[in-house]
C-alpha positions, 0 to 999 in steps of 0.5 A: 473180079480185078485187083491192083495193089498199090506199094507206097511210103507212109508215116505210122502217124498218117493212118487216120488222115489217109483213111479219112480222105479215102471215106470222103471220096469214097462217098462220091460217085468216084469209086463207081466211075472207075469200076472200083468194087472195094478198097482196102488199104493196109500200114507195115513198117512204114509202108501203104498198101492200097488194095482195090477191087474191080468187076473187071479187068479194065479198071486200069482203063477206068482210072485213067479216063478217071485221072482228069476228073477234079475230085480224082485230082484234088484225092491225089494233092490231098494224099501228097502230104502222107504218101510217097513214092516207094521208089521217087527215082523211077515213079513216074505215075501210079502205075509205077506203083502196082504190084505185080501179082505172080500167085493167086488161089481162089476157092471153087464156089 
């Protein structure tokens, strides 16, 4: 399994909307189209935290061919007026705001 986690800007207040929009384009067929396994999302101090799992390590590639579908378009201007940029100077796309893993640990099954 793959998994990206998205840094962003949140308001405390934007829990329930934020969540609410992810469970209806999670009800469509969107998740499946890019591979996406699981999501997550995670507030702190006005922070979003948005973990998605993948089967592979191509989910990147998947959201990217996924970027001109209208339901992956109208989630993205939905999520607009609670989430921002953790660093507007230098986003450019979403992939300006993936972590960068540099540990991971997984038990042996």
């Amino acid at each position: 399994m793959h998994s990206t986690l998205i840094v962003a800007r949140m308001a405390p207040q934007s829990h329930q909307d934020v969540a609410r929009l992810f469970a209806e384009f999670d009800r469509t067929e969107m998740p499946h189209l890019m591979g996406t396994r699981r999501r997550q999302l995670f507030a702190y101090r006005g922070l979003y935290f948005h973990l998605q799992d993948f089967d592979t390590d191509n989910g990147g590639e998947l959201i990217e061919n996924a970027k001109t579908d209208p339901r992956f378009i109208q989630i993205s201007d939905d999520l607009k007026p609670f989430i921002e940029a953790y660093d507007p100077v230098t986003w450019r796309s979403p992939a300006d705001a993936v972590a960068e893993r540099f540990y991971s640990w997984e038990t042996e099954a």
